[in-house]
N, CA, C and O of each residue as an XYZ file, in Angstrom:
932
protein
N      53.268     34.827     40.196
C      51.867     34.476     40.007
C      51.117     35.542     39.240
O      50.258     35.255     38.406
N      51.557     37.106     39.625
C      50.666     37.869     38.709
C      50.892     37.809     37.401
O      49.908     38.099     36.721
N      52.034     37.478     36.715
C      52.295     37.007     35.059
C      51.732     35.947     34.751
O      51.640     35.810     33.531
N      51.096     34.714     35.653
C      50.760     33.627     34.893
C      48.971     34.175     34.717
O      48.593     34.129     33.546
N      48.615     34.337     35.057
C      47.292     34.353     34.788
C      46.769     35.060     33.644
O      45.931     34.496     32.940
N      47.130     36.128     33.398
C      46.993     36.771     32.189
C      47.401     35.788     31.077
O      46.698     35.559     30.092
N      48.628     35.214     31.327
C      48.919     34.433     30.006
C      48.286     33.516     29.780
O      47.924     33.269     28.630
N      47.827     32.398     31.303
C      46.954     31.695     31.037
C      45.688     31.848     29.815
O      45.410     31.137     28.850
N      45.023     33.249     30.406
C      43.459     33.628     29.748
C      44.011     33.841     28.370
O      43.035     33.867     27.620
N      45.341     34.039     27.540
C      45.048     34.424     26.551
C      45.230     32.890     25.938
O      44.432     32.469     25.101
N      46.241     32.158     26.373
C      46.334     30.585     25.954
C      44.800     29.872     25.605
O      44.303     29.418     24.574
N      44.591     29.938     26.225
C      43.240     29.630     26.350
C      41.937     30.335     25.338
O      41.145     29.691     24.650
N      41.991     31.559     25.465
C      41.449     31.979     24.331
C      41.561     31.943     22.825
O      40.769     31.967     21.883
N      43.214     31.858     23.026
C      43.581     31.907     21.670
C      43.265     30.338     20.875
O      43.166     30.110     19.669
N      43.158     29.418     22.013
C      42.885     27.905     21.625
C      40.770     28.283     20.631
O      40.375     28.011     19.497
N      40.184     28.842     21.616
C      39.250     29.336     20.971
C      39.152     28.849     19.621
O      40.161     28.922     18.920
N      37.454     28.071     18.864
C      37.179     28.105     17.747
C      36.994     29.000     16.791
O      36.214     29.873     17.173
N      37.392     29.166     15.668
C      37.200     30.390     14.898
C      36.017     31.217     14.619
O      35.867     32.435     14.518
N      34.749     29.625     14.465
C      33.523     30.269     14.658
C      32.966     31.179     16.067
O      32.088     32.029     15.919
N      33.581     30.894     17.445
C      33.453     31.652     18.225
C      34.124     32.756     18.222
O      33.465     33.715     18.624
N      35.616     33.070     17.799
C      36.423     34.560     17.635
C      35.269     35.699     16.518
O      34.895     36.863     16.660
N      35.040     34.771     15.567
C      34.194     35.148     14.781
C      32.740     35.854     15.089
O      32.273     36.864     14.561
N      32.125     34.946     16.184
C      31.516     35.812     16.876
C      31.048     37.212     17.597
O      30.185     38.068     17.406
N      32.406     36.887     18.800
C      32.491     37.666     19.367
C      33.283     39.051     18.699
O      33.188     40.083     19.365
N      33.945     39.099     17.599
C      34.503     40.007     16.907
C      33.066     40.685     15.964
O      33.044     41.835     15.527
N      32.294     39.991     15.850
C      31.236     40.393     15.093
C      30.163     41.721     15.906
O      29.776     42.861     15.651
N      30.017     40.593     17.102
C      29.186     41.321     18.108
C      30.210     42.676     18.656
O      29.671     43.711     19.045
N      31.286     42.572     18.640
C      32.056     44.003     19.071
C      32.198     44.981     18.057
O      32.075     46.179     18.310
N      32.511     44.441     16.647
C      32.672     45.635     15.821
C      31.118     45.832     15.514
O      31.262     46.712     14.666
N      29.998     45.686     15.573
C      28.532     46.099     15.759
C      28.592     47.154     16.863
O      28.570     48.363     16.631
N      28.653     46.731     17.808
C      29.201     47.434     19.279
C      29.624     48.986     18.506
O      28.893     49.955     18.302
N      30.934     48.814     18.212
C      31.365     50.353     17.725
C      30.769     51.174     16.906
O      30.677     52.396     17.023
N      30.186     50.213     15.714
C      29.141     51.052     14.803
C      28.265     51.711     15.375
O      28.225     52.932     15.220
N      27.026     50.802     16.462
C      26.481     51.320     17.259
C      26.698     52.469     18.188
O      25.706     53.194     18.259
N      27.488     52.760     18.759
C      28.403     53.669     19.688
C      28.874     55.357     18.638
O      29.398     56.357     19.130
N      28.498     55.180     17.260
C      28.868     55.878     16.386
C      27.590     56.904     16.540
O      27.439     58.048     16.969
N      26.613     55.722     15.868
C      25.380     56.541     15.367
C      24.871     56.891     17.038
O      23.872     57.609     17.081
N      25.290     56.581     18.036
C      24.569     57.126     19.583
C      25.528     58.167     20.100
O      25.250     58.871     21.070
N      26.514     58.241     19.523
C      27.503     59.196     19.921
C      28.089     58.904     21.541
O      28.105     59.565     22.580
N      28.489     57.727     21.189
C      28.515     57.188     22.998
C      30.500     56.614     22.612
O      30.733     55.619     21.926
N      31.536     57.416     23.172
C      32.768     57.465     22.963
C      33.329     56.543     23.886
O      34.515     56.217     23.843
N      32.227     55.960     25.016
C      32.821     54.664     25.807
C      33.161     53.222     25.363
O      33.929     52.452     25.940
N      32.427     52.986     24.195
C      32.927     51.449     24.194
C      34.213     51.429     22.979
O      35.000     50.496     22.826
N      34.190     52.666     22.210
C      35.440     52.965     21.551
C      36.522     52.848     22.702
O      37.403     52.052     22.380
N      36.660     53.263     23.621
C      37.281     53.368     24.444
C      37.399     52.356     25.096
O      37.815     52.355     26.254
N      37.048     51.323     24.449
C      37.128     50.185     25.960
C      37.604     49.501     24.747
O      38.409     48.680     25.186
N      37.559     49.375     23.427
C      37.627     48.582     22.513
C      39.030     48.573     22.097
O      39.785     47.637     22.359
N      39.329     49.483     21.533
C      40.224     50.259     20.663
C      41.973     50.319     22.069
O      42.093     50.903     23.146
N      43.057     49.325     21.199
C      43.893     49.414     21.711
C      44.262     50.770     21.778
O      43.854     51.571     20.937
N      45.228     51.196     22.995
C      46.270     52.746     23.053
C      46.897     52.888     21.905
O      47.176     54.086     21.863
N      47.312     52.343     20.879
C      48.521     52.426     20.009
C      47.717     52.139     18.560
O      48.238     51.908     17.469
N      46.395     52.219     18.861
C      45.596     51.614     17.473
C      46.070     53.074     16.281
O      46.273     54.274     16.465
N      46.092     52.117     14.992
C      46.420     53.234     14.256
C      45.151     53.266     13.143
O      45.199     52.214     12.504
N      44.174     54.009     12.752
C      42.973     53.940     12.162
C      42.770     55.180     11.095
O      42.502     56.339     11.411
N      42.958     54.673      9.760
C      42.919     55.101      8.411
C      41.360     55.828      8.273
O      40.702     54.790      8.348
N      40.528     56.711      8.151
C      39.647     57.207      7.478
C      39.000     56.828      6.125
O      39.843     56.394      5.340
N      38.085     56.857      5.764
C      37.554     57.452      4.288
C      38.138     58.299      3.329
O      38.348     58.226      2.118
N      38.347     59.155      4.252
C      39.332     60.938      3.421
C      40.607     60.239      3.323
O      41.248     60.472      2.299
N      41.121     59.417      4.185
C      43.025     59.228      4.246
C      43.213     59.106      5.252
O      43.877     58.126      5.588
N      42.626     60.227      6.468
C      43.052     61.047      7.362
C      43.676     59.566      8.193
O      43.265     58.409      8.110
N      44.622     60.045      8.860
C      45.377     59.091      9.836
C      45.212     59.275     11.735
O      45.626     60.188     12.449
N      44.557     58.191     12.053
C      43.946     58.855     13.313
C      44.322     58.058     14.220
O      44.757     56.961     13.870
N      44.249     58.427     15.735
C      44.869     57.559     17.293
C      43.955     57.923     18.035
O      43.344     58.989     18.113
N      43.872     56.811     18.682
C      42.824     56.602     19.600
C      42.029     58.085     19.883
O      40.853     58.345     19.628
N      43.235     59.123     20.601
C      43.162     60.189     21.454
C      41.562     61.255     20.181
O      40.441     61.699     20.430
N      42.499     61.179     18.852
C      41.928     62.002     18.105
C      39.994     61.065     17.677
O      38.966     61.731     17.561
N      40.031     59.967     17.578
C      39.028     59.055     17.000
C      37.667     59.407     18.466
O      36.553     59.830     18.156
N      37.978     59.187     19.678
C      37.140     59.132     20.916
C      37.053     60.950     21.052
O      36.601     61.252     22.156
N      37.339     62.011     20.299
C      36.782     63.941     20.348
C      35.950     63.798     19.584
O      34.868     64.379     19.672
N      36.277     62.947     18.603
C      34.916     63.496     17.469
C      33.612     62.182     17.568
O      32.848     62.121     16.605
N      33.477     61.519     18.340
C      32.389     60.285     18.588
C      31.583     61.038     19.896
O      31.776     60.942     21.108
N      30.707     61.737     19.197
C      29.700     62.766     19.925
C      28.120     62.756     19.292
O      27.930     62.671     18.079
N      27.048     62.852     20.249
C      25.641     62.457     19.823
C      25.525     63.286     17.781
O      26.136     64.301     17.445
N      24.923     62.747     17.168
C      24.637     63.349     16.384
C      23.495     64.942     16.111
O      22.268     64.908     16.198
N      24.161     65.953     15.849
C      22.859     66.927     15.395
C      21.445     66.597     15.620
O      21.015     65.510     15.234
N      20.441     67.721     16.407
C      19.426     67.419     15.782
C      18.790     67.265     14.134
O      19.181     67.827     13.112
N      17.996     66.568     14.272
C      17.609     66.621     12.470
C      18.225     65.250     11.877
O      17.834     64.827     10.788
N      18.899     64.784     12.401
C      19.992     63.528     11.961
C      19.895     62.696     12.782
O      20.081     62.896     13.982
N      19.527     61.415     12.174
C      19.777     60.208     12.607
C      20.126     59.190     11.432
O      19.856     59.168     10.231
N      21.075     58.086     12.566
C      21.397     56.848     11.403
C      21.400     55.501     11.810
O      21.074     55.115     12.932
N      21.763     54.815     10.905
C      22.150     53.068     11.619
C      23.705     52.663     10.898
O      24.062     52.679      9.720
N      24.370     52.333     12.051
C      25.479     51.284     10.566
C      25.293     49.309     10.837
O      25.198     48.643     11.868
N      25.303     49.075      9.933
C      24.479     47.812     10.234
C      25.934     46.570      9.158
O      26.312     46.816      8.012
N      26.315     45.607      9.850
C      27.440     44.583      9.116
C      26.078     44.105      8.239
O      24.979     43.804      8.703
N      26.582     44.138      6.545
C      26.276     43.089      6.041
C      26.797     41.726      5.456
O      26.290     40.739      4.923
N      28.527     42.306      5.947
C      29.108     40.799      4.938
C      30.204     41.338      6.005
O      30.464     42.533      6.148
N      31.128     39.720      7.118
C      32.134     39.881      7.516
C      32.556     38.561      7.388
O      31.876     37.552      7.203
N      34.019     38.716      7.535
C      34.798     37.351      7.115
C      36.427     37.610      8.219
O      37.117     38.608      8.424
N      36.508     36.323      8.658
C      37.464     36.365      9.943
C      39.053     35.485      9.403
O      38.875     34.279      9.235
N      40.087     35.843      9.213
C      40.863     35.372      9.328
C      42.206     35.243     10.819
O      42.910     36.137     11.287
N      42.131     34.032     11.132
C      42.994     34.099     12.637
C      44.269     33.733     12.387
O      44.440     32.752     11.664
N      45.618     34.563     13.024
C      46.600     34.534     13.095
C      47.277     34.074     14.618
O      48.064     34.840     15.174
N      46.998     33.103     15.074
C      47.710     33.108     16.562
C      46.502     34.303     17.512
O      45.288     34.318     17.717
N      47.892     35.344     17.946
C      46.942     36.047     18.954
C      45.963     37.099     18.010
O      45.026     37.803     18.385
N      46.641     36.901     16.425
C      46.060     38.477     15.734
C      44.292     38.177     14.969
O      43.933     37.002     15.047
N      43.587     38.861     14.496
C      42.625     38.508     13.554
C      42.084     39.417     12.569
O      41.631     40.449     13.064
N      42.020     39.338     11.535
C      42.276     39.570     10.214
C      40.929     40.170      9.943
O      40.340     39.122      9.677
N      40.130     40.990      9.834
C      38.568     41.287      9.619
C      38.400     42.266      8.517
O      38.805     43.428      8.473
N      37.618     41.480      7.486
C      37.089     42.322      6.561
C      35.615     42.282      6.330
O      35.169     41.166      6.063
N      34.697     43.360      6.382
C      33.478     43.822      6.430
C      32.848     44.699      5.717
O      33.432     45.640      5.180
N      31.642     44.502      5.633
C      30.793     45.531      4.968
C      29.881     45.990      5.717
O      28.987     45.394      6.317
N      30.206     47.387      5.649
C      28.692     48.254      6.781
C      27.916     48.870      5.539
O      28.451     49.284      4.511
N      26.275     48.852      5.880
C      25.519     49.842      5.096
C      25.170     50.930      6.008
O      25.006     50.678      7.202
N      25.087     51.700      5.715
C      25.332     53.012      6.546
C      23.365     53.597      5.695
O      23.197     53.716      4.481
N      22.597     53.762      6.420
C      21.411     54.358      6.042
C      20.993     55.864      7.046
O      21.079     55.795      8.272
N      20.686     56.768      6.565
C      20.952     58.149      7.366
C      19.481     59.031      7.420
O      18.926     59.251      6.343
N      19.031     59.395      8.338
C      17.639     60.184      8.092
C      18.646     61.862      8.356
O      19.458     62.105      9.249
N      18.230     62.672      7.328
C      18.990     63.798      7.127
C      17.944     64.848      7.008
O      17.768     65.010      5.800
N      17.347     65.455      7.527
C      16.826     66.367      7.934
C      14.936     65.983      6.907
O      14.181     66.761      6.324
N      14.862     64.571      7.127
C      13.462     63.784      6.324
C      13.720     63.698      5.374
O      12.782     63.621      4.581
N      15.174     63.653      4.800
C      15.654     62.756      3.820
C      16.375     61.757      4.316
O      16.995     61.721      5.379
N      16.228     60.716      3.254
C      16.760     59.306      3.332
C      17.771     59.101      2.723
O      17.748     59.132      1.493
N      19.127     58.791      3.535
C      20.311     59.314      2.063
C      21.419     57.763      2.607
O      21.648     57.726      3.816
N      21.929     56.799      1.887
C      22.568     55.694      1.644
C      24.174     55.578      1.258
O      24.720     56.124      0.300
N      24.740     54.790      2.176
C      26.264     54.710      2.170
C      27.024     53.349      2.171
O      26.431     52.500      2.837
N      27.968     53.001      1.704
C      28.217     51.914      2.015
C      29.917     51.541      2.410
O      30.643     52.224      1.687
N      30.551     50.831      3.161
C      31.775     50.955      3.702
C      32.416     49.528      3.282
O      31.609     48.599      3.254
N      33.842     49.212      2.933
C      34.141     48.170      3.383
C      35.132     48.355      4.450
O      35.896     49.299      4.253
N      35.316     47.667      5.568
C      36.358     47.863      6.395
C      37.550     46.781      6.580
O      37.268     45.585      6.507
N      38.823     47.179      6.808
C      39.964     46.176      6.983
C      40.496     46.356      8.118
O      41.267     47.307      8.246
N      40.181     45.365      9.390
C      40.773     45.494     10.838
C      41.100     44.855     11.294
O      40.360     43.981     11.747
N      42.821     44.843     11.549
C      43.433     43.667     12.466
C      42.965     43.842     14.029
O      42.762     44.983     14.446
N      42.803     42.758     14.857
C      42.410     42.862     16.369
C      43.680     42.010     16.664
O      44.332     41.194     16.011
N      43.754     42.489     17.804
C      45.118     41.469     19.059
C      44.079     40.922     20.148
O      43.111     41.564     20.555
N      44.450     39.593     20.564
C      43.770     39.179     21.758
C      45.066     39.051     22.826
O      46.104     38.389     22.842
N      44.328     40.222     23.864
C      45.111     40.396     25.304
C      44.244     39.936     26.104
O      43.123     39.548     25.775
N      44.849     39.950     27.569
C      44.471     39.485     28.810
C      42.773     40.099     28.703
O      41.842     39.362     29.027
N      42.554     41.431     28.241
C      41.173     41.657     28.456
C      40.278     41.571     27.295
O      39.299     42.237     26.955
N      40.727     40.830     26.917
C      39.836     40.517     25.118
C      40.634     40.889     24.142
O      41.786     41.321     24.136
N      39.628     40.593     23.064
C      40.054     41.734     21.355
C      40.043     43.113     21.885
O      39.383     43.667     22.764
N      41.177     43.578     20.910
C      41.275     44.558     20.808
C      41.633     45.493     19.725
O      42.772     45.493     19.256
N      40.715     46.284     19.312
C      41.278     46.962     17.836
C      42.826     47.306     17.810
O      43.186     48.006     18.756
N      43.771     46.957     16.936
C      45.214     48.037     16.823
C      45.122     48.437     15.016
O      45.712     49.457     14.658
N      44.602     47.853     14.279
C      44.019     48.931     13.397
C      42.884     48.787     12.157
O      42.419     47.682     11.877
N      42.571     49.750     11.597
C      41.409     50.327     10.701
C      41.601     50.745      9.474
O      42.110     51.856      9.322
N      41.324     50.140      8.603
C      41.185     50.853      7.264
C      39.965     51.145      6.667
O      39.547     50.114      6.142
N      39.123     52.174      6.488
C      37.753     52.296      6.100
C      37.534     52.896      4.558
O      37.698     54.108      4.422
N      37.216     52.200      3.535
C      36.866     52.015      2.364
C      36.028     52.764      2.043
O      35.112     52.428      2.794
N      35.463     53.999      1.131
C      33.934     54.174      0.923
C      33.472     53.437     -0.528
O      34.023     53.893     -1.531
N      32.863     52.742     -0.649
C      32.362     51.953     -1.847
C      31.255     53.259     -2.237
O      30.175     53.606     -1.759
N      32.207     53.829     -3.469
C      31.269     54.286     -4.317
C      30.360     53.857     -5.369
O      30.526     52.869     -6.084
N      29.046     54.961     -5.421
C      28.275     54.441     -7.161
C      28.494     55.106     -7.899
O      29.436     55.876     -8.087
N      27.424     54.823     -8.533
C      27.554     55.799     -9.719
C      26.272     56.713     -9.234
O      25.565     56.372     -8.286
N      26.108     57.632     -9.817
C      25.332     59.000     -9.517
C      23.914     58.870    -10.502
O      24.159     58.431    -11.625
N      22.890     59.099    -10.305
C      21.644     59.286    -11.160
C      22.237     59.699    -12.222
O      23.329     60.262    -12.299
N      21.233     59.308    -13.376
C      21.187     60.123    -14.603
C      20.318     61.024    -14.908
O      19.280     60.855    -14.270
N      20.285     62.015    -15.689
C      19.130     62.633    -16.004
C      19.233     62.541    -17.603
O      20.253     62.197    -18.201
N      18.029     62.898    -18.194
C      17.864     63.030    -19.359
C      18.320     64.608    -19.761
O      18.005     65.539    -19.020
N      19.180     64.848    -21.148
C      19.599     66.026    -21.620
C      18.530     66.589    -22.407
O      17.531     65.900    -22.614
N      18.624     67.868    -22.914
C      17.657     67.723    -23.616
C      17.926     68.073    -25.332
O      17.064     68.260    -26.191
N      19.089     68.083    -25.449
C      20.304     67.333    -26.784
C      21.408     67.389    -26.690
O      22.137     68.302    -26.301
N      21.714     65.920    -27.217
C      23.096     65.396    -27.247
C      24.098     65.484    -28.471
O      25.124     64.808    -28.557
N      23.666     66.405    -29.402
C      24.420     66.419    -30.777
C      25.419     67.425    -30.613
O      26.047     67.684    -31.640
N      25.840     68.291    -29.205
C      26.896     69.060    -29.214
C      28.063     68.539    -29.282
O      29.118     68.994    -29.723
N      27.620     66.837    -28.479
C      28.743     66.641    -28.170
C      29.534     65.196    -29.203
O      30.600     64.581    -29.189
N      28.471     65.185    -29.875
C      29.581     64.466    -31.183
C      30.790     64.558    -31.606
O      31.218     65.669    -31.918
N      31.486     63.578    -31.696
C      32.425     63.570    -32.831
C      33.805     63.282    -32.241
O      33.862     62.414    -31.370
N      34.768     63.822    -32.562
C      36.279     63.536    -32.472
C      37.049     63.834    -31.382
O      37.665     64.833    -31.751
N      37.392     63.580    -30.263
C      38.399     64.402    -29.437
C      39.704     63.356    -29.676
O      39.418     62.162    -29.763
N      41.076     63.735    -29.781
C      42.254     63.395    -29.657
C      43.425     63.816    -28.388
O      43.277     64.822    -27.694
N      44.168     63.207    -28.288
C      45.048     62.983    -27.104
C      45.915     63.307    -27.464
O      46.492     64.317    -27.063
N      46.471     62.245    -28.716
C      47.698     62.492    -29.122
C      47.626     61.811    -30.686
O      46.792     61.011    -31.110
N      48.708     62.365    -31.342
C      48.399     61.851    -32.991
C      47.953     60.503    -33.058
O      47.158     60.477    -33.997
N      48.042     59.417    -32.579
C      47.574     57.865    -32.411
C      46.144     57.853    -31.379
O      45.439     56.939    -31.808
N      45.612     58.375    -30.452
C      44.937     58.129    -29.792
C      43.887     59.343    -30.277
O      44.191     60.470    -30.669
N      42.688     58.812    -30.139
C      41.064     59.569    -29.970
C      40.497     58.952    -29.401
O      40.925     57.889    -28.951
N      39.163     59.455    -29.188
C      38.212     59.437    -28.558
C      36.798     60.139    -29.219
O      36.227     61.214    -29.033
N      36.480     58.662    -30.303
C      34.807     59.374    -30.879
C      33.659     58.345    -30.317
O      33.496     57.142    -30.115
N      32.732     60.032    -30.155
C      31.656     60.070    -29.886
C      30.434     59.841    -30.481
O      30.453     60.664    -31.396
N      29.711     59.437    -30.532
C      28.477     59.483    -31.379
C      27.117     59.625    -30.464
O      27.123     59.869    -29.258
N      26.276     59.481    -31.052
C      24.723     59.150    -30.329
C      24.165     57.979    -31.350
O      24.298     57.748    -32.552
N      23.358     57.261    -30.063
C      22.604     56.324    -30.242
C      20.782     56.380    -30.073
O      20.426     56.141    -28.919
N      20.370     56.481    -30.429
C      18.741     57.029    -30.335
C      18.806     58.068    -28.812
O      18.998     59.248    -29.104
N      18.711     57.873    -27.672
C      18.576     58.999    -26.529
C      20.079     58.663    -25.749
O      20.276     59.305    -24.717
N      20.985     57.842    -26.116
C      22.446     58.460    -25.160
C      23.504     58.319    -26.164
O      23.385     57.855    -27.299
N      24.477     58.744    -25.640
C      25.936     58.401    -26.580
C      26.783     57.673    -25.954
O      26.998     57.513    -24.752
N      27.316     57.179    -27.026
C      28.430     56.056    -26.635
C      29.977     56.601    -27.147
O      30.129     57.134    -28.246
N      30.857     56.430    -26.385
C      32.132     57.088    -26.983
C      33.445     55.846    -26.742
O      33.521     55.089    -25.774
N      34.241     55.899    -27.720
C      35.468     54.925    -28.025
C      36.333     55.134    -28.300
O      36.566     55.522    -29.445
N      37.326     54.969    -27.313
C      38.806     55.411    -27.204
C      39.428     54.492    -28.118
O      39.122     53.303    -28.022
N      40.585     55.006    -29.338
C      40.965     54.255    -30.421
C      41.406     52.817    -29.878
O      41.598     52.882    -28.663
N      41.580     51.802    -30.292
C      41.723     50.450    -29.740
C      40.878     49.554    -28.872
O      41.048     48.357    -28.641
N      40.049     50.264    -28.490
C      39.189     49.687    -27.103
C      38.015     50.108    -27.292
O      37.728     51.067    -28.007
N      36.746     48.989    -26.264
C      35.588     48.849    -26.935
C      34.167     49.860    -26.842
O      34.260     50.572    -25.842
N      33.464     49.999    -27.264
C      32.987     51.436    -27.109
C      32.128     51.573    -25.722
O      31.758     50.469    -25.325
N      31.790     52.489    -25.024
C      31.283     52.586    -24.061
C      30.353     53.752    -23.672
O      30.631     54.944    -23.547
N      29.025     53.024    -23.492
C      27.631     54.148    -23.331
C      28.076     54.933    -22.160
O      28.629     54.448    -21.174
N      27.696     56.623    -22.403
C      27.924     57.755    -21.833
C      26.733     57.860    -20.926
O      25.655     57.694    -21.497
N      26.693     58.089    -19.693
C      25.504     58.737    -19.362
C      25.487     59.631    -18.475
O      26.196     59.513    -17.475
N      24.551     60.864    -18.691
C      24.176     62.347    -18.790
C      24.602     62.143    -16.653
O      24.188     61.108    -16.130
N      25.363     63.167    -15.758
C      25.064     63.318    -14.494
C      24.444     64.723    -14.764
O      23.400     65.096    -14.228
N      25.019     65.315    -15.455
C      24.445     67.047    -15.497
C      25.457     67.416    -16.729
O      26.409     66.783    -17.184
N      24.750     68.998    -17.189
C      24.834     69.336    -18.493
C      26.307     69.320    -18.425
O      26.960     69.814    -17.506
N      26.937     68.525    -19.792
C      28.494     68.329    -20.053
C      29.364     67.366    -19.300
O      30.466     66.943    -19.649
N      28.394     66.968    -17.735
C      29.032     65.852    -17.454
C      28.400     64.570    -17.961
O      27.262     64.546    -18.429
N      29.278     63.377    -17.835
C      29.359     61.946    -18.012
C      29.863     61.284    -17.107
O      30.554     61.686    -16.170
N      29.445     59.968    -17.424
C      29.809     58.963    -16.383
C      29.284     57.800    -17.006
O      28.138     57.669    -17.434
N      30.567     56.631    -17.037
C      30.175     55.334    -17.739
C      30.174     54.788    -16.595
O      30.987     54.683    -15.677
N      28.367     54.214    -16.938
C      28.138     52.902    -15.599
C      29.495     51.860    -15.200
O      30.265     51.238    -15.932
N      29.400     51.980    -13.655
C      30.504     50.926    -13.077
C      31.882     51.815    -13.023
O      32.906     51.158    -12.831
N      32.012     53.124    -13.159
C      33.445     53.849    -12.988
C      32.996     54.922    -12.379
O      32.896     55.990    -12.982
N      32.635     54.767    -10.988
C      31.907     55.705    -10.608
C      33.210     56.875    -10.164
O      33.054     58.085     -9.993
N      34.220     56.261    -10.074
C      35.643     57.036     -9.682
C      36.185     58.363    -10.560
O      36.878     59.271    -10.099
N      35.646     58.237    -12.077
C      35.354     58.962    -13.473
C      34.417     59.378    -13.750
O      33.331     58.913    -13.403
N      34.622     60.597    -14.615
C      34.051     61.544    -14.910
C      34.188     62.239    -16.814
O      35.293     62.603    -17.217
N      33.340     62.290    -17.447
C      33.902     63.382    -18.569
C      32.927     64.087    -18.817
O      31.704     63.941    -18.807
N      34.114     65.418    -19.195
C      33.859     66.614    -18.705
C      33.732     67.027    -20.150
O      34.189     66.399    -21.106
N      32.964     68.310    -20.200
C      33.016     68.891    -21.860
C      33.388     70.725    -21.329
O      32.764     71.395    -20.506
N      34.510     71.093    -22.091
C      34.258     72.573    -22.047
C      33.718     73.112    -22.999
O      33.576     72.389    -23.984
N      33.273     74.376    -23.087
C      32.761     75.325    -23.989
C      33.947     76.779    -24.218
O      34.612     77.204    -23.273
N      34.014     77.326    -25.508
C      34.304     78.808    -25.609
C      33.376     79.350    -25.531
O      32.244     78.891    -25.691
N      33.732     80.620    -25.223
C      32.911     82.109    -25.045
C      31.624     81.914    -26.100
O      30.560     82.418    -25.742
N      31.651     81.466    -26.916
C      30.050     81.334    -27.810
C      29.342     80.230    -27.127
O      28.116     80.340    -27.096
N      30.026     78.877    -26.410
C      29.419     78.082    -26.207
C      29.744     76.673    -27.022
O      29.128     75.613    -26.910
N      30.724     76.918    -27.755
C      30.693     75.478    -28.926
C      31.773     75.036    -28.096
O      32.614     75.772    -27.581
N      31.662     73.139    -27.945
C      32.278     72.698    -26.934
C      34.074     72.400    -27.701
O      34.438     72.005    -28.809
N      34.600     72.702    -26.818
C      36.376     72.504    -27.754
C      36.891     71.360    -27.130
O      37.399     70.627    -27.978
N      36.976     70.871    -25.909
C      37.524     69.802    -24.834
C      37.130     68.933    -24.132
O      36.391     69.468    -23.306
N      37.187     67.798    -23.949
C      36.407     66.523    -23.733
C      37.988     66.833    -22.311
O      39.112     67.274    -22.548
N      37.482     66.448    -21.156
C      38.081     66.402    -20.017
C      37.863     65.231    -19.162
O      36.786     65.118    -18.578
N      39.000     64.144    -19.003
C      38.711     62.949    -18.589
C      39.353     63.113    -17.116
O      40.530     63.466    -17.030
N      38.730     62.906    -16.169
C      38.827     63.536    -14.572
C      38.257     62.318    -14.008
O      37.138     61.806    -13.996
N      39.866     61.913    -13.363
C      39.536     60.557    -12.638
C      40.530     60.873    -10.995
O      41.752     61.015    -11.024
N      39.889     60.920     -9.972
C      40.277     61.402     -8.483
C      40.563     62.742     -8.947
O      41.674     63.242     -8.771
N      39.466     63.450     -9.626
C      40.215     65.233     -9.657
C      41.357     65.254    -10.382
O      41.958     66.307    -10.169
N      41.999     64.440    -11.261
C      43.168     64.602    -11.607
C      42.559     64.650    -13.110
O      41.569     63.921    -13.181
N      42.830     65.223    -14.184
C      42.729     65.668    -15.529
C      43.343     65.780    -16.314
O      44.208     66.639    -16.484
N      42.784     64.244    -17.512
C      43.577     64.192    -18.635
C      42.268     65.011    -19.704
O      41.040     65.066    -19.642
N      43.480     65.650    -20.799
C      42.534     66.539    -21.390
C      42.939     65.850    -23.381
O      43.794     65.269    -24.051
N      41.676     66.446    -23.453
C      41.273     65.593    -24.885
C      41.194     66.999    -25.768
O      40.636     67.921    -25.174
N      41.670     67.281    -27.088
C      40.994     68.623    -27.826
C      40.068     68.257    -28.898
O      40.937     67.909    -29.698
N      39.293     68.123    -29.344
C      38.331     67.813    -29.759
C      38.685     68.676    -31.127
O      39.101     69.833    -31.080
N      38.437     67.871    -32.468
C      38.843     67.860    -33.413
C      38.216     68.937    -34.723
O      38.721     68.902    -35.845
């Protein structure tokens, strides 16, 4: 008798409409967000299977044990919200499939500073509900402000890769646009002096070096920190 009942509740649950799993998966992963920004490590703990395996932002690879040390009140000076704006439920039998979007909004010492997540989390339904077994957390980057330079004619002209491939630059009344040989040209815009960044690649970067006088020699294309380098002609 003590094996049937458990199996019963999950039979039964698992019969469950999708719009209701959907629900209640909604209202729980809110639950944890919430539990984040309050620094309250109990309903992680009530949520989150023993064996859950949960991916980071950074990479980092984390278990339960390590995820419930660091879910502690936030600093004074700091407060936040994480709030679902877009979730979508796919059901597998006992498993369910969840992909989401949190906006993450932060008061940082009377600044107002903006984040945004997508998340990928399978849940298992056991005898005592959903239960997280794992996490993948996304950071959806932007792109960074621009500022205005206050001239752009250093950085004209030619950089090359290799005897077939360049990369020219020009200016267009207040920005420049630069075009890698074969492919279509694409407006530059200023993050800080020598950097770039083409709207929508917020993952990229180009970089300009200077010699000892200052005249720029190297166009530096830096995408995850990794650096392909251009010599400029």
């Amino acid at each position: 008798m003590r094996c049937v009942l458990p199996c019963v509740v999950v039979a039964c649950a698992s019969a469950a409409p999708v719009r209701d799993t959907e629900a209640v998966l909604r209202a729980q992963i809110q639950e944890l967000h919430d539990a984040v920004t309050a620094g309250d490590p109990r309903v992680w703990n009530r949520y989150l299977d023993p064996r859950v395996t949960y991916v980071s932002e950074a990479g980092e690879i984390e278990t339960k044990q390590s995820l419930l040390k660091q879910i502690e009140p936030l600093p004074k000076g700091i407060s936040g919200k994480l709030e679902i704006t877009q979730l979508r439920v796919q059901r597998f039998g006992d498993t369910a499939v969840v992909v989401h979007v949190v906006n993450e909004s932060e008061n940082y010492f009377g600044q107002s500073i903006a984040a945004k997540y997508t998340m990928i989390d399978a849940w298992r339904l056991t005898g005592d509900g959903w239960r997280l077994i794992a996490r993948q957390v996304h950071a959806n980057l932007q792109d960074p402000p621009a500022i205005t330079l206050p001239t752009l004619d250093d950085y004209v002209g030619m950089y090359r890769l290799t005897a077939d491939i360049t990369y020219a630059i020009q200016r267009e009344g207040d920005h420049l646009v630069g075009q890698r040989s074969g492919r279509p040209a694409q407006s530059l815009s200023a993050e800080a002096r020598d950097v770039f960044f083409v709207a929508g690649q917020p993952r990229s970067r180009k970089i300009f070096t200077r010699d000892a006088s200052g005249k720029i020699t190297r166009l530096i294309d830096r995408r995850e920190g990794r650096d392909v380098v251009w010599q400029r002609e």
